[in-house]
C-alpha positions as CSV (number, residue, x, y, z in Angstrom):
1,X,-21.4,45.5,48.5
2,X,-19.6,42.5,49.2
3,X,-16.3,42.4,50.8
4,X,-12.8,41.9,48.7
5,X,-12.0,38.6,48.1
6,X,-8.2,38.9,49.4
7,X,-10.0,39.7,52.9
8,X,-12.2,37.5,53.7
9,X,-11.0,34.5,56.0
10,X,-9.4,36.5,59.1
11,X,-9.1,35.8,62.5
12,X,-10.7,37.2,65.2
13,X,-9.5,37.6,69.0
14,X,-13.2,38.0,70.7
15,X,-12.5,38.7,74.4
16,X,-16.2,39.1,76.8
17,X,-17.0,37.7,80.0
18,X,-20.6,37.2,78.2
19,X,-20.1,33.7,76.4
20,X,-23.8,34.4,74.9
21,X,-22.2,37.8,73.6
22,X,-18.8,35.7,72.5
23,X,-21.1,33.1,70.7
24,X,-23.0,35.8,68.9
25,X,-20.1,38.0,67.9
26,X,-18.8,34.7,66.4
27,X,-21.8,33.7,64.6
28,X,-22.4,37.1,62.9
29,X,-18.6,38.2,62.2
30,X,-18.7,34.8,60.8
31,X,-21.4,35.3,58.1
32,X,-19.7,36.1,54.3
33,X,-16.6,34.1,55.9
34,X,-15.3,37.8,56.5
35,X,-13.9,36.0,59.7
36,X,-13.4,31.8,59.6
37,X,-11.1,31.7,62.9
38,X,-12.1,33.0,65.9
39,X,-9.8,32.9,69.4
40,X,-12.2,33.5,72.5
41,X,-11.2,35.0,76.3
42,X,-13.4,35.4,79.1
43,X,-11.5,38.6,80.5
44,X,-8.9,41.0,79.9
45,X,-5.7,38.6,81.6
46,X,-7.0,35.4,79.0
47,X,-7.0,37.7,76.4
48,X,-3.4,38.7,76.6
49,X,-2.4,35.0,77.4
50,X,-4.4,34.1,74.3
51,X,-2.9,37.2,72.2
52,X,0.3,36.3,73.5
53,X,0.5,32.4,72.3
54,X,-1.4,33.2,68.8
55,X,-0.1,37.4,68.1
56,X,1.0,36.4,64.6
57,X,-2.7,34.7,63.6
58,X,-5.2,37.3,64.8
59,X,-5.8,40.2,62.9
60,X,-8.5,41.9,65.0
61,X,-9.4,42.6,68.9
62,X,-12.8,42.7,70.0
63,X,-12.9,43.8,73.2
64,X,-15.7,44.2,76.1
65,X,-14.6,47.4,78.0
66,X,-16.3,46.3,81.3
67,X,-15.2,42.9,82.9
68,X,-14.7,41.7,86.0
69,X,-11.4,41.0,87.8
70,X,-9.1,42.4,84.1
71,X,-11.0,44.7,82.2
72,X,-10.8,46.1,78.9
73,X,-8.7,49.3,79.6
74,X,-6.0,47.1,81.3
75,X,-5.9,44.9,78.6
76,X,-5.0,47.5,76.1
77,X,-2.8,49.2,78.7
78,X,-0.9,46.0,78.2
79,X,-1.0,45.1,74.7
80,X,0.3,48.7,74.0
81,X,3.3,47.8,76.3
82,X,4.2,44.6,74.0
83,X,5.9,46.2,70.1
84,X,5.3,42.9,68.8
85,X,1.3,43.4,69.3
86,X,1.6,46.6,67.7
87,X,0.3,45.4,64.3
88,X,-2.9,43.8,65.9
């Protein structure tokens, strides 16, 4: 079953301290052009700076849980605290 038309061609916020991980999220999200933009973070902290700059083009978070330095708890702790990330 393929995928509605009207959503195909999303954007994706993938945030990982793996860039092999990053690079193969991208490259199978990216099959069927379900996803044809993709924003990339290394931890928690780019991730909100990236979300922050780019909030109104992402429609989806991946996000690694464990990270180094800003994990993946934190950075939903702090998304949740922004209203205009609520729809992301």
């Amino acid at each position: 079953m393929y995928p509605d038309p009207d959503l195909l061609g999303g954007s994706v916020l993938l945030i990982d301290d793996d860039q092999l991980v990053r690079a193969r999220l991208r490259e199978d999200l990216g099959e069927g052009d379900l996803f044809t933009r993709f924003f990339e973070a290394e931890n928690g902290l780019s991730g909100f700076s990236v979300l922050a700059n780019h909030a109104d083009e992402i429609d989806v978070i991946i996000c690694d849980v464990e990270m180094p330095d800003f994990d993946g708890f934190k950075f939903l702790q702090m998304q949740h605290t922004r209203e205009d990330f609520a729809a992301v």
